[in-house]
N, C-alpha and C positions, 0 to 999 in steps of 0.2 A: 816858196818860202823855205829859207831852211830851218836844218833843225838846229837850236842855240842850248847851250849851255845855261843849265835851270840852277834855281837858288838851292843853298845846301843848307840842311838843317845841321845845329851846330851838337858835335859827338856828346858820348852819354859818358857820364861818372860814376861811380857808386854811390848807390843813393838814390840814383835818377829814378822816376815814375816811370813803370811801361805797362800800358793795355794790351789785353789780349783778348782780340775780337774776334766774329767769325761770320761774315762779310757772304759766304756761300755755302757749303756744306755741312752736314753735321757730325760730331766726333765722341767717340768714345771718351769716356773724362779719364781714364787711366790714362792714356794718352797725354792731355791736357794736364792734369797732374805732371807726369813726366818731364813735360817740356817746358812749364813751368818753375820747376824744382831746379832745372838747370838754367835758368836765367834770374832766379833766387840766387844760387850759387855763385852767381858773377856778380853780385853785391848788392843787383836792382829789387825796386821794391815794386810786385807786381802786382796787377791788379785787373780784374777777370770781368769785361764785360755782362750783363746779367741773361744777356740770352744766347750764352758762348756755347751751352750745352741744350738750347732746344731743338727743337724737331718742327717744323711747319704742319698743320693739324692734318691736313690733306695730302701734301708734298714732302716725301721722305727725302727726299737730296737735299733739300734745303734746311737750313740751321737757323728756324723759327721764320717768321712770317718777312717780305719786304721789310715791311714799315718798321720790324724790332729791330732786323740787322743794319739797317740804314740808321737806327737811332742810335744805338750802341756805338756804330764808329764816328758818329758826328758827338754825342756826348765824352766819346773819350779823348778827338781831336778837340773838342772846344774847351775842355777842363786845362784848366790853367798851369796844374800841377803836376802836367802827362807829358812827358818829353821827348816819347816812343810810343805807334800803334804795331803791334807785332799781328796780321792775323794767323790763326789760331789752323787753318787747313784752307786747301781750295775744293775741288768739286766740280761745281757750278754754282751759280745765284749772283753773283757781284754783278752782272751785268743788269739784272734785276731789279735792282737798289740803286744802281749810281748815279738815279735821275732821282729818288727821292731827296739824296743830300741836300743840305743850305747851303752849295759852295759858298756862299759871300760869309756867311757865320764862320764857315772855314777858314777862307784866304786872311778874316780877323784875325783868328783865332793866332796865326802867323808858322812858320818853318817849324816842323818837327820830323819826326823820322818815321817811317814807312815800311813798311818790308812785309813782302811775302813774295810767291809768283803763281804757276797755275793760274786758275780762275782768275788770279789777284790780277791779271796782265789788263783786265777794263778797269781796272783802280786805278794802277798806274800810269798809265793813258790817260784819265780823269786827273791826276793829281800835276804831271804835268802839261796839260792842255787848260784846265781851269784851275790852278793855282800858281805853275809856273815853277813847280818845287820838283830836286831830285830825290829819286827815289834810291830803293835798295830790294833789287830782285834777287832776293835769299828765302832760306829754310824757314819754315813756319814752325810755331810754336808745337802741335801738335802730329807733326809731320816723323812718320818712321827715322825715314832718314838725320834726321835732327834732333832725334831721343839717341840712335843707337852709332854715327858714326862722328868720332872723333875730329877731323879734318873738318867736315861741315860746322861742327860746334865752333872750332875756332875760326874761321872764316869770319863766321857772324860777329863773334866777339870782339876780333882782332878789328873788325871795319868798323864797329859801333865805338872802340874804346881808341883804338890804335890807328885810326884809317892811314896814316901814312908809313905804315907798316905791312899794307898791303896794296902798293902800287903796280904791281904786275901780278898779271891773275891769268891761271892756265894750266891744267894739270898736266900729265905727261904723257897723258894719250891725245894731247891736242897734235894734230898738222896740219898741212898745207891739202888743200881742195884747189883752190887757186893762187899762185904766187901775185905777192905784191905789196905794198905798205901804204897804210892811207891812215889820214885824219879825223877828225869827225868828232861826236858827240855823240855816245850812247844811248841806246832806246832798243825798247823790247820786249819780247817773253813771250808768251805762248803761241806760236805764229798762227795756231786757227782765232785764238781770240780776236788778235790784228786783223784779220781779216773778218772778223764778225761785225769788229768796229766799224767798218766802211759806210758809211754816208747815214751813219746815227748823228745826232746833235753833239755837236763841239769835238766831233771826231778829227784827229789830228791829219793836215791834208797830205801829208806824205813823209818819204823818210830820206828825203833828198839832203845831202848834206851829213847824214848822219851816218854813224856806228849799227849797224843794225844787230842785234842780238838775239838767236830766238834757238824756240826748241818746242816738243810735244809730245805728247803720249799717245796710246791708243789709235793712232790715224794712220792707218795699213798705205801704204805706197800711193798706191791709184787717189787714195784721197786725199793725202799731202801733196800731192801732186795738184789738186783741184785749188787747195786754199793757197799753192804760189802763185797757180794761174791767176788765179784772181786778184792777187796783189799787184801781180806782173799788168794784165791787162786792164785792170782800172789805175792805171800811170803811177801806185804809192809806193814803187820800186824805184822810179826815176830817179837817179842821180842821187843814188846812195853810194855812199865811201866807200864802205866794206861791209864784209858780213862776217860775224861769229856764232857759228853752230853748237849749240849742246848735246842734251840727249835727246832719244829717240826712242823713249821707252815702250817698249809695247806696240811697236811700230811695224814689226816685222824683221826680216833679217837685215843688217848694216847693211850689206852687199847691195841689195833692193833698195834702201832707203836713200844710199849714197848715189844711186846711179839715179834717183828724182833730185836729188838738190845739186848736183852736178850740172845735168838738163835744163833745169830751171833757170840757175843764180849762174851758171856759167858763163855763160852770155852777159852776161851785166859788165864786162870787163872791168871787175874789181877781184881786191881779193877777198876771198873767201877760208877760214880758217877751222875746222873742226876738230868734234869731239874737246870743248874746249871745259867742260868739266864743272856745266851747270844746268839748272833743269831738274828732272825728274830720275836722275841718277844716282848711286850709291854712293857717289860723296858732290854735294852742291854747292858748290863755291857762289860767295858772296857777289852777284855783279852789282853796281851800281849805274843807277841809267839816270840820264840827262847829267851826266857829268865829260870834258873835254878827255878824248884818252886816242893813242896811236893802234892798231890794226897792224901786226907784225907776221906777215902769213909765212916768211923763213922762218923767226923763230918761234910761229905759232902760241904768239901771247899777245896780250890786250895791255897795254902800260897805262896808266890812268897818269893824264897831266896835273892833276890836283886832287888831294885828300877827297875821299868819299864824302866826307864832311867836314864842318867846319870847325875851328877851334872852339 
């Protein structure tokens, strides 16, 4: 099956409702202050999940128990009045919780907007595999990056307010890994997440057909190396269009990192296009996934065929 072009939640105004949840990790509220103050700033009127700022009584990575963070994003997607779920950081724990939700209370609930990445990449998987809805793998509420750099704020903004004002997306250190141009349907985000995904319930059976998009932190060579293989050899690599690379933070040196995803996705005879200027990077551009968009690995950009979202 391929991968098809998901329903878009329709763009936000000033005024709009936005939640801010925290789905995995726990944060500093300075932080959350911050990153809230500047989505104040853009006119929205925000509003802060109640266990945005706990801690799990036992488990310090997580931001309050399953059962709070699972409740929090299902009461702020099912509030009526909530027209955006922004989470708040990733970590870990999304994967933890994403069997608690009510999807059907959800998929009621109907098209809103989404946005995080990190951890959030088993959200996203979840949101379009059991709801059918596209997302927006961008800067979190609470996220360094998304307090302190300029580029990334607007990114967000521009996609949420203006999405057809950002139809080519790509920074200037993006090029060519592999030449070639292809079609497809975006999907993505943290590539060890995707591959944690693999043969969970209602896990997406592959990314054939599609845009693949991804990036990661922390996973030294020899181990990003393990999470392709494993994409590669349980077939969820087959007859994918193309691939777009972000960062690679904390990964080791480029030079290393680039000679495993070279090795791996080389071979896939598609193109392949890096450094494309999202992720865990010092400025994160907005991707949106499950949306129609072209793969340009000459001029190493992604053209989205339709607004991130919808009028």
């Amino acid at each position: 099956m391929s991968v098809r072009a998901l329903t878009r939640a329709a763009r936000l105004r000033a005024g709009s409702r936005v939640a801010v949840v925290a789905p995995s990790g726990p944060l500093p509220a300075e932080r959350l202050a911050a990153g809230t103050g500047i989505l104040r700033g853009w006119g929205l009127d925000v509003v802060v999940g109640p266990h945005v700022l706990a801690t799990h009584p036992l488990l310090g990575h997580l931001a309050g128990t399953d059962e709070e963070r699972a409740r929090d994003l299902q009461e702020a997607w099912c509030d009526p009045s909530v027209s955006a779920v922004i989470c708040a950081r990733g970590g870990y724990g999304a994967q933890r919780m994403v069997d608690l939700l009510d999807w059907n209370a959800m998929r009621a609930a109907g098209p809103k907007v989404f946005v995080g990445y990190s951890d959030v990449t088993a959200l996203h998987e979840a949101f379009a595999v059991r709801l059918g809805l596209a997302t927006l793998h961008g800067p979190m509420a609470a996220a360094m990056t998304f307090i302190e750099d300029a580029r990334t704020q607007e990114s967000l903004r521009a996609t949420l307010f203006e999405p057809e004002s950002v139809m080519t997306l790509g920074l200037d250190t993006a090029g060519v890994l592999v030449p070639g141009r292809a079609r497809g349907v975006t999907l993505g985000g943290c590539v060890s997440l995707l591959a944690a995904d693999l043969a969970t319930p209602h896990a997406r059976p592959g990314a054939a057909g599609g845009l693949l998009l991804i990036e990661d932190t922390g996973e030294e060579p020899y181990r990003l190396d393990r999470v392709l293989t494993q994409l590669l050899r349980s077939g969820w690599l087959d007859g994918v269009a193309g691939i777009g690379l972000g960062s690679w933070a904390e990964c080791g040196p480029y030079e290393e990192i680039r000679a495993v995803l070279l090795d791996r996705l080389g071979g896939l005879g598609v193109p392949v296009v890096e450094e494309l200027g999202f992720g865990h990077s010092a400025t994160t551009l907005t991707m949106p996934l499950g949306i129609p968009a072209v793969l340009d690995a000459e001029n190493a950009t992604l053209r989205l065929e339709v607004p991130a979202l919808a009028p």
